[in-house]
Each structure stands twice: as C-alpha cells, then as structure tokens.
GUVEX-576941 format. One record per atom (N, C-alpha, C, O): x, y, z; residue number from 1; residue in one letter. Coordinates in steps of 0.05 Angstrom, whole numbers, plus 5000, padded with zeros to 4 digits. Example, Ala and Ser with C-alpha at 12.3 -4.5 7.8 and 13.67 -1.06 7.14 Angstrom:
# residues 2
<atom X="5264" Y="4886" Z="5156" num="1" residu="a"/>
<atom X="5246" Y="4910" Z="5156" num="1" residu="a"/>
<atom X="5264" Y="4934" Z="5156" num="1" residu="a"/>
<atom X="5285" Y="4934" Z="5169" num="1" residu="a"/>
<atom X="5257" Y="4955" Z="5142" num="2" residu="s"/>
<atom X="5273" Y="4979" Z="5143" num="2" residu="s"/>
<atom X="5258" Y="5001" Z="5157" num="2" residu="s"/>
<atom X="5268" Y="5023" Z="5161" num="2" residu="s"/>
This chain:
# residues 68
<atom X="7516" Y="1261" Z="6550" num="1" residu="x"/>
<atom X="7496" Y="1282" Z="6546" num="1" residu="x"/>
<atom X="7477" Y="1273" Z="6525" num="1" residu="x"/>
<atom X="7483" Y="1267" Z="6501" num="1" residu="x"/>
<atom X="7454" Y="1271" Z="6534" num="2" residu="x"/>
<atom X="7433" Y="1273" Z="6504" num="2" residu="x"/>
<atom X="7432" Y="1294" Z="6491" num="2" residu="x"/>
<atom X="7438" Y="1317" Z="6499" num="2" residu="x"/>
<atom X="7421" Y="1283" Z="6463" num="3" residu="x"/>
<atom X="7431" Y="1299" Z="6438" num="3" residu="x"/>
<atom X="7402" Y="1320" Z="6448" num="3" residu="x"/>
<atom X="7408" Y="1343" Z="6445" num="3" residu="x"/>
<atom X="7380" Y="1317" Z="6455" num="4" residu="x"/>
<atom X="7357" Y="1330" Z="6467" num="4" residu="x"/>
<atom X="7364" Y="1350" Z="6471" num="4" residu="x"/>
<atom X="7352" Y="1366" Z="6457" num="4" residu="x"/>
<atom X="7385" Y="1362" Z="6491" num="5" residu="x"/>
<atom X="7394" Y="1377" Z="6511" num="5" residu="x"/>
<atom X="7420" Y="1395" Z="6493" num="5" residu="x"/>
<atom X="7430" Y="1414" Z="6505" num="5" residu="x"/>
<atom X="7426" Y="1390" Z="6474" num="6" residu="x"/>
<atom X="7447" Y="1405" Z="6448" num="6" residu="x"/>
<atom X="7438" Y="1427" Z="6447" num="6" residu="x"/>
<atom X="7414" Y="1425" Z="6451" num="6" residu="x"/>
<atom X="7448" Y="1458" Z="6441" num="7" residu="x"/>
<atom X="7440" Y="1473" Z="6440" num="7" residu="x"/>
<atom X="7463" Y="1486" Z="6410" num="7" residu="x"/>
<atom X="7487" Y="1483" Z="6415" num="7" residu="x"/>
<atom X="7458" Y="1495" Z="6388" num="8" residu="x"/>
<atom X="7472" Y="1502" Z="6374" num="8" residu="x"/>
<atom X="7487" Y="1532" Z="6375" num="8" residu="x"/>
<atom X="7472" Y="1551" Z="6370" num="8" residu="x"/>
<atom X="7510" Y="1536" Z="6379" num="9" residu="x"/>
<atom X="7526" Y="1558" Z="6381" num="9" residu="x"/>
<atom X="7536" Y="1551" Z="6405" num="9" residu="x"/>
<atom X="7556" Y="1564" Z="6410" num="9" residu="x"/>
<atom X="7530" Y="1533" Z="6425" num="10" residu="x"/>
<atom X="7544" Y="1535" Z="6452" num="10" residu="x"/>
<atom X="7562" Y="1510" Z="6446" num="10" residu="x"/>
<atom X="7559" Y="1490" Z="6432" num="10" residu="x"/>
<atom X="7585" Y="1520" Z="6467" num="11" residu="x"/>
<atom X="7609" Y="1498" Z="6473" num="11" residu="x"/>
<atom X="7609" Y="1483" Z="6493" num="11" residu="x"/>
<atom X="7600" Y="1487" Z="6515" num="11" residu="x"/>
<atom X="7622" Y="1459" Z="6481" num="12" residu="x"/>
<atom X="7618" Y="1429" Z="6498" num="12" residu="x"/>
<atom X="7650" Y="1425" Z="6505" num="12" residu="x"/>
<atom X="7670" Y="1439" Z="6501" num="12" residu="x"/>
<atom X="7648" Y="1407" Z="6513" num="13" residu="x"/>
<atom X="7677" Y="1390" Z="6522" num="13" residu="x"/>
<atom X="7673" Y="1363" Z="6518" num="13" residu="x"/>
<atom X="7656" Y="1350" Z="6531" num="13" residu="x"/>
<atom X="7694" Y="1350" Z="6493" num="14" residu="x"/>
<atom X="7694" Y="1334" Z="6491" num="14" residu="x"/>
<atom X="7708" Y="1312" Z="6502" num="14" residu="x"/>
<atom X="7729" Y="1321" Z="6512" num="14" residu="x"/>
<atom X="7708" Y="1286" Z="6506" num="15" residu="x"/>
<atom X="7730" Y="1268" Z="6527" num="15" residu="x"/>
<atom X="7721" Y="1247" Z="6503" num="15" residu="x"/>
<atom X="7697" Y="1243" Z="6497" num="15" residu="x"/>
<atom X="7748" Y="1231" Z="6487" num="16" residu="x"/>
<atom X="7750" Y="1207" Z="6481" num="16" residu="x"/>
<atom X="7766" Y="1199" Z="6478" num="16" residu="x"/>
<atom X="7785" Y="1214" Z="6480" num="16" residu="x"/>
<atom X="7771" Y="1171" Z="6470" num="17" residu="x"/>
<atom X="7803" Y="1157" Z="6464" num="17" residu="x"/>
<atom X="7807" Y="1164" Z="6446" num="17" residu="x"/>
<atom X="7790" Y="1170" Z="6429" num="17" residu="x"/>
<atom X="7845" Y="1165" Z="6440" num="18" residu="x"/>
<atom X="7855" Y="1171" Z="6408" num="18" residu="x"/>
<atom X="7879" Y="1163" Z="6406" num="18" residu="x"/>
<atom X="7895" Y="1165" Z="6424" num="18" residu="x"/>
<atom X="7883" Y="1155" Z="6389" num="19" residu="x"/>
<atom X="7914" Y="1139" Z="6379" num="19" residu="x"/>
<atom X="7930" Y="1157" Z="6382" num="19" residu="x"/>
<atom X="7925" Y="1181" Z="6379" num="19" residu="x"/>
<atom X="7951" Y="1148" Z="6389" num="20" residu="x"/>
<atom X="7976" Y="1168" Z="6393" num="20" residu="x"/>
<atom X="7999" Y="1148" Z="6368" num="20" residu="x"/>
<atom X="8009" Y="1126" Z="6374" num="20" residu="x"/>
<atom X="8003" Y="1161" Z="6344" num="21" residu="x"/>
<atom X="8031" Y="1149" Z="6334" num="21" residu="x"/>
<atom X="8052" Y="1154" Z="6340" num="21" residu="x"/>
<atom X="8051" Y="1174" Z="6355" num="21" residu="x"/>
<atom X="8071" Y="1147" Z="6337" num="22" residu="x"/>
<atom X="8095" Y="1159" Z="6342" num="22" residu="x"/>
<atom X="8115" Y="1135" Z="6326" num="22" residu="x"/>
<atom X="8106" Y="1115" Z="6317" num="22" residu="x"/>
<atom X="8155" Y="1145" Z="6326" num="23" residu="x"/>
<atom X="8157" Y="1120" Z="6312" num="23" residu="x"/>
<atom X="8170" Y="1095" Z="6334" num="23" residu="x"/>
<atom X="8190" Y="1081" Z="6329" num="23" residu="x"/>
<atom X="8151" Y="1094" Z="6363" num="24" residu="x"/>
<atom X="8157" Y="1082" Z="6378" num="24" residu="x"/>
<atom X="8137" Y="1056" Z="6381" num="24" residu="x"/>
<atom X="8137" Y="1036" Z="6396" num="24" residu="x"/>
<atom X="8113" Y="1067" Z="6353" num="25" residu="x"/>
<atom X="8089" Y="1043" Z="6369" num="25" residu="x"/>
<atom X="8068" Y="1062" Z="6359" num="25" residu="x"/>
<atom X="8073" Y="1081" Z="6344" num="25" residu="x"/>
<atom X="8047" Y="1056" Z="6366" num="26" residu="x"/>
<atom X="8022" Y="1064" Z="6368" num="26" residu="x"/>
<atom X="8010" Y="1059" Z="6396" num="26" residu="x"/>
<atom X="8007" Y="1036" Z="6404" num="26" residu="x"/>
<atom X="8001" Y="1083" Z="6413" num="27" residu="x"/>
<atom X="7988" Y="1089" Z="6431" num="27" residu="x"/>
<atom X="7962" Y="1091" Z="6444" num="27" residu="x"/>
<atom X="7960" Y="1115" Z="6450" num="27" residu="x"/>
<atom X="7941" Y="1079" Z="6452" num="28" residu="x"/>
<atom X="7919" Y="1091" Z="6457" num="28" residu="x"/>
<atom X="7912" Y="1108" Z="6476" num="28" residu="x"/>
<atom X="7908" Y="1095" Z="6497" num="28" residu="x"/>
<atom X="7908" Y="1136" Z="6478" num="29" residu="x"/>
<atom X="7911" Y="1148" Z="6501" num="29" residu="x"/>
<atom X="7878" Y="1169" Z="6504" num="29" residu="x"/>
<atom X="7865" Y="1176" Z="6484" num="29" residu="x"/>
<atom X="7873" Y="1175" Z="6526" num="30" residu="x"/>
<atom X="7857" Y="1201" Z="6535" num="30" residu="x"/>
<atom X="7860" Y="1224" Z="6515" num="30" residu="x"/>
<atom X="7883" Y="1232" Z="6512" num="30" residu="x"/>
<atom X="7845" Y="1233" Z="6503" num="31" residu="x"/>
<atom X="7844" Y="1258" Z="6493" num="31" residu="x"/>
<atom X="7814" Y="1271" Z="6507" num="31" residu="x"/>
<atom X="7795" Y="1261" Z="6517" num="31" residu="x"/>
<atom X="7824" Y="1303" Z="6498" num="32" residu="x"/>
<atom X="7795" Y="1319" Z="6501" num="32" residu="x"/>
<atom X="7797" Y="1349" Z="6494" num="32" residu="x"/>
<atom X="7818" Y="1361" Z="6501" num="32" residu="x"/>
<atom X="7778" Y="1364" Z="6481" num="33" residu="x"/>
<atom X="7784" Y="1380" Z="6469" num="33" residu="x"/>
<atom X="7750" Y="1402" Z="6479" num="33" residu="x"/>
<atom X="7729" Y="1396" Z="6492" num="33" residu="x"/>
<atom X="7755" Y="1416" Z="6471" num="34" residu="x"/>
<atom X="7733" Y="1431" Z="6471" num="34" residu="x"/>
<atom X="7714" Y="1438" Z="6431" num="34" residu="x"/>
<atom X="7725" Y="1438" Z="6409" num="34" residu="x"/>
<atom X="7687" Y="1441" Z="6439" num="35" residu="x"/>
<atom X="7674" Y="1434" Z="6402" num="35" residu="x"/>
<atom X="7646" Y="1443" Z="6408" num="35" residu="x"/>
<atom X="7629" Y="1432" Z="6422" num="35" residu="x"/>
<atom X="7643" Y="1466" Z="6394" num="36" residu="x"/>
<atom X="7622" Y="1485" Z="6378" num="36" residu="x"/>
<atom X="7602" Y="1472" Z="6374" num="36" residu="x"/>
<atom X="7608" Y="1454" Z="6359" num="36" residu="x"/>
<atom X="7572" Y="1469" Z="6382" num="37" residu="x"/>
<atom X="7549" Y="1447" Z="6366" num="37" residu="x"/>
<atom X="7546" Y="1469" Z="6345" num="37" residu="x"/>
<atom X="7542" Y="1492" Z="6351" num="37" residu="x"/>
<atom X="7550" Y="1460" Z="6313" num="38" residu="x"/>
<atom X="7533" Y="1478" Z="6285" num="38" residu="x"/>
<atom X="7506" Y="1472" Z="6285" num="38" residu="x"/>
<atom X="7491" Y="1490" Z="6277" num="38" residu="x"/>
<atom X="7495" Y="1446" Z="6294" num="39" residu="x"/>
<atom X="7466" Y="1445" Z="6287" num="39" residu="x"/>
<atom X="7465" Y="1415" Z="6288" num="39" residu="x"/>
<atom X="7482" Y="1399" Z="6280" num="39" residu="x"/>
<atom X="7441" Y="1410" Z="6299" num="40" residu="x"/>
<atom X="7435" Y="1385" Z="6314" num="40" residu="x"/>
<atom X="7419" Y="1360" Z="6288" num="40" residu="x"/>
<atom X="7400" Y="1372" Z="6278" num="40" residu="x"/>
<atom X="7420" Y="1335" Z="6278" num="41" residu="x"/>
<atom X="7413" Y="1329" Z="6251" num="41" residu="x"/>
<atom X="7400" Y="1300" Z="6266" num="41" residu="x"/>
<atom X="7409" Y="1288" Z="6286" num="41" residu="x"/>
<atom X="7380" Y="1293" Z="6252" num="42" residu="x"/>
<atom X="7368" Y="1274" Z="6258" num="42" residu="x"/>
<atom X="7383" Y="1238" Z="6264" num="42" residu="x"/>
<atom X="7373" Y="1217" Z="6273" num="42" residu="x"/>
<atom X="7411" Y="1244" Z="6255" num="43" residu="x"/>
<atom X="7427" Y="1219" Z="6267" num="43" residu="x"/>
<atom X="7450" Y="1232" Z="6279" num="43" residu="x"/>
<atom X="7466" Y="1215" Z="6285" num="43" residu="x"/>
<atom X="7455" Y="1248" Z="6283" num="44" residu="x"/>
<atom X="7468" Y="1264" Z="6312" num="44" residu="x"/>
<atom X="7477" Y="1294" Z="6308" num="44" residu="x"/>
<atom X="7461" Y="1311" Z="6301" num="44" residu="x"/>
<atom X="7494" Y="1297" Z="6311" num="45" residu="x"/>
<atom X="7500" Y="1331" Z="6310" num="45" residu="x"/>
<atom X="7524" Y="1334" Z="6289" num="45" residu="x"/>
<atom X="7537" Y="1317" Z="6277" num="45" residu="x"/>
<atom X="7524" Y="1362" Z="6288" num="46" residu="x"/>
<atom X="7546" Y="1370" Z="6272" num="46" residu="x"/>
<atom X="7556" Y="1385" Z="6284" num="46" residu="x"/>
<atom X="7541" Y="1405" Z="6288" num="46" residu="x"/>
<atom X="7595" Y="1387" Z="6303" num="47" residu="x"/>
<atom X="7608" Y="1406" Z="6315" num="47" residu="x"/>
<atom X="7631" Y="1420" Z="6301" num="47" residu="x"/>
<atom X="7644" Y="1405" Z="6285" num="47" residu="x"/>
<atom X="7639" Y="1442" Z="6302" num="48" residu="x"/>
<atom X="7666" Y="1451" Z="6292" num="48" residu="x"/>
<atom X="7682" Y="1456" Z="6327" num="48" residu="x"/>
<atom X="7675" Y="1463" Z="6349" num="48" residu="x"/>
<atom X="7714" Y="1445" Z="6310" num="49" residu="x"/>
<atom X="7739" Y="1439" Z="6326" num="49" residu="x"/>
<atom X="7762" Y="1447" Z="6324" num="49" residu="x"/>
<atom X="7777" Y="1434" Z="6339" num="49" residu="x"/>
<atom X="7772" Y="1460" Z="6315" num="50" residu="x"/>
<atom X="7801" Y="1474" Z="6316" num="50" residu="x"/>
<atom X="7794" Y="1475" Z="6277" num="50" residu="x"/>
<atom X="7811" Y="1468" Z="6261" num="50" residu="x"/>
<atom X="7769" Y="1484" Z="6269" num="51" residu="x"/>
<atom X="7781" Y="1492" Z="6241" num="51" residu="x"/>
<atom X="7770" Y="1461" Z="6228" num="51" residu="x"/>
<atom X="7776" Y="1455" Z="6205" num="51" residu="x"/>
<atom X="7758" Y="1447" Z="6243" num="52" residu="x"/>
<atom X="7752" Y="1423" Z="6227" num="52" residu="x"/>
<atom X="7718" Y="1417" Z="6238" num="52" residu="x"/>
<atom X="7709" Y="1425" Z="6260" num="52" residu="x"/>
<atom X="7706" Y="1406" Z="6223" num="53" residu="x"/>
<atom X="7677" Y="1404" Z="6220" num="53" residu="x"/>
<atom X="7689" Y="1369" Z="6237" num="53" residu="x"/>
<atom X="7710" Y="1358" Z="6233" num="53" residu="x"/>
<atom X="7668" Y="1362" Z="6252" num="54" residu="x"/>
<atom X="7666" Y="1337" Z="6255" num="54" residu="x"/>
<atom X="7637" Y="1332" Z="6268" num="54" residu="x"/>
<atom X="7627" Y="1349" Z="6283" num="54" residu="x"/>
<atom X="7621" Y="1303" Z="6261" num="55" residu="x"/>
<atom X="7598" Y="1297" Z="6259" num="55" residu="x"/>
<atom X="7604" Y="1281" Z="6279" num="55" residu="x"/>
<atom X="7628" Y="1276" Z="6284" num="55" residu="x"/>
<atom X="7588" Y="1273" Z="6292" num="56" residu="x"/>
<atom X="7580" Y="1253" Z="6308" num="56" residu="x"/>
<atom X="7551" Y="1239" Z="6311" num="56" residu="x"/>
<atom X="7530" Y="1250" Z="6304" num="56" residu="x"/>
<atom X="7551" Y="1220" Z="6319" num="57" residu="x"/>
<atom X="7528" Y="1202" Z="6326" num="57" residu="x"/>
<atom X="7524" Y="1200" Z="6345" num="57" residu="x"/>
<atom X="7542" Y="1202" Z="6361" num="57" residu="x"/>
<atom X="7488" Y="1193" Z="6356" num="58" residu="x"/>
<atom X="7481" Y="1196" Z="6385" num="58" residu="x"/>
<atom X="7492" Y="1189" Z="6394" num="58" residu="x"/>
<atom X="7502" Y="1204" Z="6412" num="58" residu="x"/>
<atom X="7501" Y="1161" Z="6392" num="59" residu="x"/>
<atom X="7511" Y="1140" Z="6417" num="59" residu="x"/>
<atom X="7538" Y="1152" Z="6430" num="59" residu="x"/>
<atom X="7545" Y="1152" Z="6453" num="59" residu="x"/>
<atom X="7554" Y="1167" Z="6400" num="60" residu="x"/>
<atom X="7582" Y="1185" Z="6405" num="60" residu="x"/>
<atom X="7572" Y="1209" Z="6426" num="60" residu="x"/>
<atom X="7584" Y="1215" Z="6446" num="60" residu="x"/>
<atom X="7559" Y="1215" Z="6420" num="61" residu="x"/>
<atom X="7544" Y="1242" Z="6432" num="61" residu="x"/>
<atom X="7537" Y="1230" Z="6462" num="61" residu="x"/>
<atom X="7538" Y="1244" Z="6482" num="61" residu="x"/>
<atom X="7530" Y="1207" Z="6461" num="62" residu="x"/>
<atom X="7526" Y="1202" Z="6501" num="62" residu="x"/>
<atom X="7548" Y="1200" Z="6510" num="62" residu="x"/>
<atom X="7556" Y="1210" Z="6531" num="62" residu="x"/>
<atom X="7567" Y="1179" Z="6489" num="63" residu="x"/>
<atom X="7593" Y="1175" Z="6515" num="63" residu="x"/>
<atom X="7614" Y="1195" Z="6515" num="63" residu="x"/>
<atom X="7630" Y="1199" Z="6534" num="63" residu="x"/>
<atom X="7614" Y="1213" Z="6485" num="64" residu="x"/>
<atom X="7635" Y="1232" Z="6508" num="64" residu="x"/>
<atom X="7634" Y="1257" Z="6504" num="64" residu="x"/>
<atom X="7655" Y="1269" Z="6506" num="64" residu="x"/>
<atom X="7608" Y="1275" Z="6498" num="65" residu="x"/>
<atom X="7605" Y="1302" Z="6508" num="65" residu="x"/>
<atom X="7595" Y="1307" Z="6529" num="65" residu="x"/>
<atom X="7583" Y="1290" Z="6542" num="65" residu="x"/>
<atom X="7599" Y="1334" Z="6538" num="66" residu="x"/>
<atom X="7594" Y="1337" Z="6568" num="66" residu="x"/>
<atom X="7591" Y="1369" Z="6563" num="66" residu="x"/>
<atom X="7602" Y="1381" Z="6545" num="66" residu="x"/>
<atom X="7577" Y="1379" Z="6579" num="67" residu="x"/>
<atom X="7570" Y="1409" Z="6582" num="67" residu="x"/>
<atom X="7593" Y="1418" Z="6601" num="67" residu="x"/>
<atom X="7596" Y="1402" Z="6619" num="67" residu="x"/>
<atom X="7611" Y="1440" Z="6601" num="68" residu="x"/>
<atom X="7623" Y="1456" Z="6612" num="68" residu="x"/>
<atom X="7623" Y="1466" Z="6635" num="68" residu="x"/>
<atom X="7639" Y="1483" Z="6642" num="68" residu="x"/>
C-alpha cells in the first residue's frame, strides 16, 4: 500500500515475518495482525497495536500493509 493512500484513524492489516523463540531454536515464521494509522510523518507513518505505538517506514509500509 502507498503511504499516499493512509488515512489516519482507519484500520489496516498487517502481514510480515517474525521470529518465533522458543527453547527449541529460533523460528522464522508468518505473522499478521491488525494496526490503527495515528498519523502519517514525512518518513512513514505512525500505527497503534495491541497497546503498543509502532512506526514504520515507506518501504515497510509497501511490503506489508494492506487495506481490509
């Protein structure tokens, strides 16, 4: 998704990879979550997530948000 197209207060769906620990190893696996845009910033956006602020950057912002 371009960051163009962000609208602040509406919800996205996010899709990216994320480590999975465990005490068997370390995992790389699919994750995806759903995330709030707060307001869109001249090197990418700012979303809230289960209670956690997280920033992203355009290039983050093309490969794995997606509109709903």
């Amino acid at each position: 998704m371009k960051k163009e197209n962000l609208i602040p207060g509406k919800t996205y769906l996010r899709k990216h990879k994320a480590t999975m620990h465990s005490r068997y190893g370390n995992k790389e696996a699919e994750a995806e979550g759903y995330i709030e845009c707060m307001q869109v910033t001249p090197a990418g956006a700012v979303f809230f997530q289960s209670g956690n602020v997280l920033k992203l950057k355009d290039e983050e912002i093309e490969k794995e948000v997606r509109e709903i």
